[in-house]
C-alpha positions as CSV (number, residue, x, y, z in Angstrom):
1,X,0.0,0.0,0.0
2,X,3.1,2.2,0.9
3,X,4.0,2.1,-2.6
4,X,0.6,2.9,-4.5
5,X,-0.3,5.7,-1.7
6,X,3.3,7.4,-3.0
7,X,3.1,6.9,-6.6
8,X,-0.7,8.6,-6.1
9,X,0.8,11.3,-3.7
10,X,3.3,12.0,-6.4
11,X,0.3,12.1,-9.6
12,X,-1.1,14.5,-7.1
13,X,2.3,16.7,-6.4
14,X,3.5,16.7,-9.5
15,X,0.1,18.5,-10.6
16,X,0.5,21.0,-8.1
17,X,3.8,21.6,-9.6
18,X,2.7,21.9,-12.7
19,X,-0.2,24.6,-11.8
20,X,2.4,26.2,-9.6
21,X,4.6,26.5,-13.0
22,X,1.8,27.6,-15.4
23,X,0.6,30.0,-12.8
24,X,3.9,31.8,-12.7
25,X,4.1,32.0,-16.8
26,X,0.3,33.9,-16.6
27,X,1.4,36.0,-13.7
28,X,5.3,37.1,-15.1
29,X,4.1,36.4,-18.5
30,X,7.7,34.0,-18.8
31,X,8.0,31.0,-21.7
32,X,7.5,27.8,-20.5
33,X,11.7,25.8,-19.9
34,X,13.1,24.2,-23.0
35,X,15.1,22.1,-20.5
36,X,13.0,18.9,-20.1
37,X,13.0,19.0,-24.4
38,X,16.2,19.2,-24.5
39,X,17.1,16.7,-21.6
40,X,14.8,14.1,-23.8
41,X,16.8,15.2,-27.0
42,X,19.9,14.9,-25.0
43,X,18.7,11.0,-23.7
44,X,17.4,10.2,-26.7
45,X,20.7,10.5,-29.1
46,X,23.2,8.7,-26.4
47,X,20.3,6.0,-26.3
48,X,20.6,6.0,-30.5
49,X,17.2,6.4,-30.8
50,X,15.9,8.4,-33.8
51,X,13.1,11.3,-32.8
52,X,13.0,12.3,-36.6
53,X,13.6,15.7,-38.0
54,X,11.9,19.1,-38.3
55,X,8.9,19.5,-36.3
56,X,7.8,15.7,-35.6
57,X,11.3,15.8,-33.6
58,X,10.3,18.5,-31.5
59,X,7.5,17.7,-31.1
60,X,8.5,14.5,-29.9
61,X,11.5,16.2,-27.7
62,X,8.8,18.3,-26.0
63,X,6.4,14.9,-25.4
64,X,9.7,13.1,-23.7
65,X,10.2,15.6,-21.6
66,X,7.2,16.4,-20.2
67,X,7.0,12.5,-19.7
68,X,10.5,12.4,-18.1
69,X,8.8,15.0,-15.4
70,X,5.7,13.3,-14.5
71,X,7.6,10.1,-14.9
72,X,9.9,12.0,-12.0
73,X,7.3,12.9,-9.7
74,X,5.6,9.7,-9.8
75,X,9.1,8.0,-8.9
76,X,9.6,10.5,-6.1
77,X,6.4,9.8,-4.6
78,X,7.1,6.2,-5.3
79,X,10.5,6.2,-3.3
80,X,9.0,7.9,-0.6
81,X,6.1,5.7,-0.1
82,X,8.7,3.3,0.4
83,X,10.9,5.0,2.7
84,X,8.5,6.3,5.0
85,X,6.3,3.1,4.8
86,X,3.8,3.4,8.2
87,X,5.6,5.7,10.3
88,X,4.2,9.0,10.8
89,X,6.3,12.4,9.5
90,X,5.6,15.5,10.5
91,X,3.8,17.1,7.4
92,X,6.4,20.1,7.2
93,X,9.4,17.5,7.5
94,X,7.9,15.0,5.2
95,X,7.0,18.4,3.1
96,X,10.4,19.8,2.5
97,X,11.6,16.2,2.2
98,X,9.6,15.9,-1.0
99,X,10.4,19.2,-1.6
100,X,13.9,18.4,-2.1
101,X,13.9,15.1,-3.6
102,X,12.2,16.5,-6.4
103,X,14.0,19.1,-7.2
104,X,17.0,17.1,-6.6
105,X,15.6,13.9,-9.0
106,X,15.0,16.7,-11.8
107,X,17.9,19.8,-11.5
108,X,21.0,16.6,-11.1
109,X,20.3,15.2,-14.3
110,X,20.0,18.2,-16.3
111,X,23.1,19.6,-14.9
112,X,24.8,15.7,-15.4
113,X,23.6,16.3,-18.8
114,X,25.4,19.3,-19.1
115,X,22.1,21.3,-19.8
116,X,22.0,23.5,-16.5
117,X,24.4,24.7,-14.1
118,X,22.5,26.1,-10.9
119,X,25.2,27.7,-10.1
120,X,25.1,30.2,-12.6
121,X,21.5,30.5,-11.7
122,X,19.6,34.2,-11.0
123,X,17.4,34.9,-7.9
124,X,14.1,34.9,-10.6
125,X,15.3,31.4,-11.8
126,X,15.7,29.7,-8.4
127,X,12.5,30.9,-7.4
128,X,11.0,29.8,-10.2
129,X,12.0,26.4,-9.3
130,X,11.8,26.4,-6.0
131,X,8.2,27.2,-5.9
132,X,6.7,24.4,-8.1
133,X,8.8,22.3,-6.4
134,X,7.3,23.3,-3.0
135,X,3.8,22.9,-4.4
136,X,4.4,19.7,-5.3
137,X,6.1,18.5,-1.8
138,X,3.5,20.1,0.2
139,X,0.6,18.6,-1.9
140,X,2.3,15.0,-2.2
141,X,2.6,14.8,1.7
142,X,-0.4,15.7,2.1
143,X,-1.9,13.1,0.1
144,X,0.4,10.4,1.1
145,X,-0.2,10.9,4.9
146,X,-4.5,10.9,3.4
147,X,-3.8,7.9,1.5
148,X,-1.6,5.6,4.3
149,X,-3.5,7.0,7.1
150,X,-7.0,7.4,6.4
């Protein structure tokens, strides 16, 4: 049940991520990341695997990576189903927890990838991140204490 009750908590995070994100775009009026595109286009060449050319491969580069982010937050959710099994976290520990293993799942690959470096990262940009990323802890802790301990 540990399992299930995460993967669900992480659907449910990763939503709240995602309206977290989309609200920012309305209210700063910024473009939606290329990253998680160019993360798929990235995976998708070492793995040798042909996306095509002109506008079905970007197409398809855009479709991987939004798949490679839900396919993140489910795994999240997943792993911390599984870690916390029956024991009771404090929602703001279990919270941040999420928080961070999210943002951690998703910024360490793009910057192995070569894609990112949050280093060179502006105050705007960090926020931007950090925010979604909240969203989606807070919700998918929520939810997973709902879900394991009705």
């Amino acid at each position: 049940m540990t399992l299930t009750a995460g993967v669900l908590a992480g659907a449910a995070g990763t939503t709240a991520l995602d309206v977290a994100g989309y609200l920012d775009m309305v209210v700063r009026g910024r473009a939606a990341s290329g990253l998680p595109a160019r993360a798929a286009g990235e995976l998708a060449e070492r793995a040798d695997v042909g996306l095509g050319s002109g506008e079905t491969a970007d197409s398809r580069r855009e479709g991987l990576g939004a798949l490679l982010g839900y396919a993140t937050g489910l795994g999240v959710g997943g792993l911390y189903g599984l870690l916390a099994g029956d024991r009771r976290v404090p929602l703001p520990v279990a919270a941040v927890g999420l928080s961070a293993m999210a943002m951690a799942a998703s910024v360490v690959p793009l910057t192995a990838l070569r894609l990112t470096d949050p280093r060179d990262w502006s105050v705007s940009s960090w926020v931007s991140d950090i925010v979604p990323h909240l969203a989606y802890g807070l919700t998918a802790a929520t939810v997973y204490d709902r879900l394991a301990r009705p």
